[in-house]
N, C-alpha and C positions, 0 to 999 in steps of 0.2 A: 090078796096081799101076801106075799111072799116074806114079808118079814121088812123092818127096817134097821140099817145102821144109823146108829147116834154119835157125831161129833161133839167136840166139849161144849160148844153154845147148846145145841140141843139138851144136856145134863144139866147146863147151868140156866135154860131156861125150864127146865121139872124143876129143878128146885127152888125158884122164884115162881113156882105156881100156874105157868103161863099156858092160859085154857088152852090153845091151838094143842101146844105140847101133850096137856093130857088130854085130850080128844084125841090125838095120835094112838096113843098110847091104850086108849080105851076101845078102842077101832082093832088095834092090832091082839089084843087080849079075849076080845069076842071072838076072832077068828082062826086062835090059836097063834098069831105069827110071832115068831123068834125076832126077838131086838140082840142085835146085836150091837156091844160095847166096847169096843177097843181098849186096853188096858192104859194108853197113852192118852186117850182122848179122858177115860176117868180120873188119871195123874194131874190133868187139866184144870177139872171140876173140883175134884173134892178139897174140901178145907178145912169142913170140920164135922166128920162123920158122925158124931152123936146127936149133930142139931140137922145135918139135911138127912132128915126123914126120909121126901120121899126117892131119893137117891139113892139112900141105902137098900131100901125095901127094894126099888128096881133090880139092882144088882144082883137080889137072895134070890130072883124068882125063877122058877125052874126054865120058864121060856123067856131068859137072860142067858146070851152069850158072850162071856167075856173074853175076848181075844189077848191073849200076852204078844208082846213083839219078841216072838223066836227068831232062830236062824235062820227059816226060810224067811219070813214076812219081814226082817231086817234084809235081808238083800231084795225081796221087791221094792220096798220102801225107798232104796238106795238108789236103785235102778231107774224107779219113777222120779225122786227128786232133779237128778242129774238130766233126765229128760224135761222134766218141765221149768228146769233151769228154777227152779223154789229149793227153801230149806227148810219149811214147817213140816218136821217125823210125824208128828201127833196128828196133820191132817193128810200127809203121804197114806197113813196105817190105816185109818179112817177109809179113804178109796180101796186103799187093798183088799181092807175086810169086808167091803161094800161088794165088790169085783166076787169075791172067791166066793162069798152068800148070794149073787146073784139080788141083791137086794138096791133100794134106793137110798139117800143120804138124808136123813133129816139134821139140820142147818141152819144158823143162824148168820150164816157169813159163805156164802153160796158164789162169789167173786172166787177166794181164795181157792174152791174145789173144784171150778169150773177150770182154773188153769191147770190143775193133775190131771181132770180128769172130764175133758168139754163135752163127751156124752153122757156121764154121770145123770141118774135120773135122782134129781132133787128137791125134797120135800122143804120149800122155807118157809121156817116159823120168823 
């Protein structure tokens, strides 16, 4: 395992507890792998930081990467929407960051990602 990236359903399924989710998450933590977290896909999720626990702890942990949408990853994001003729940033950013980690998508909505991205390799919970 190479690591995964997490869309905002994947965040808002850790923080409704949901076993697939942290079996994910406990798989990729034995093995060392980097979750990567889109800053956009977190903007998503969060709503109220002092009660999703275990969101926030995700977030602190050293093999958590949170991705900001800079200036490059806002023009691929750009690039990708206009081609896949979509206008969801928060799941453009999500592929990107997928793409550039070399990593798979965990997903709760695995429709939306396959149109950015129909080779995406996709973990749905």
């Amino acid at each position: 395992m190479n690591g995964v990236t997490l869309d905002a359903g994947a965040l808002i399924a850790l923080d409704r507890g949901d076993r697939r989710m942290l079996v994910l998450l406990a798989r990729a933590a034995q093995v060392g792998a980097t979750i990567t977290v889109p800053a956009t896909a977190l903007a998503q999720a969060v709503r109220r930081p002092r009660t999703q626990v275990a969101l926030s702890r995700l977030v602190r942990q050293p093999t958590t990467d949170v991705r900001a949408l800079d200036r490059l990853d806002a023009t691929h994001v750009g690039v990708l929407l206009a081609a896949s003729r979509t206008n969801d940033i928060a799941d453009a950013h999500v592929v990107v960051c997928a793409r550039r980690a070399g990593q798979s998508i965990a997903t709760t909505d695995p429709d939306d990602l396959r149109k950015l991205d129909p080779g995406a390799a996709l973990v749905v919970l």
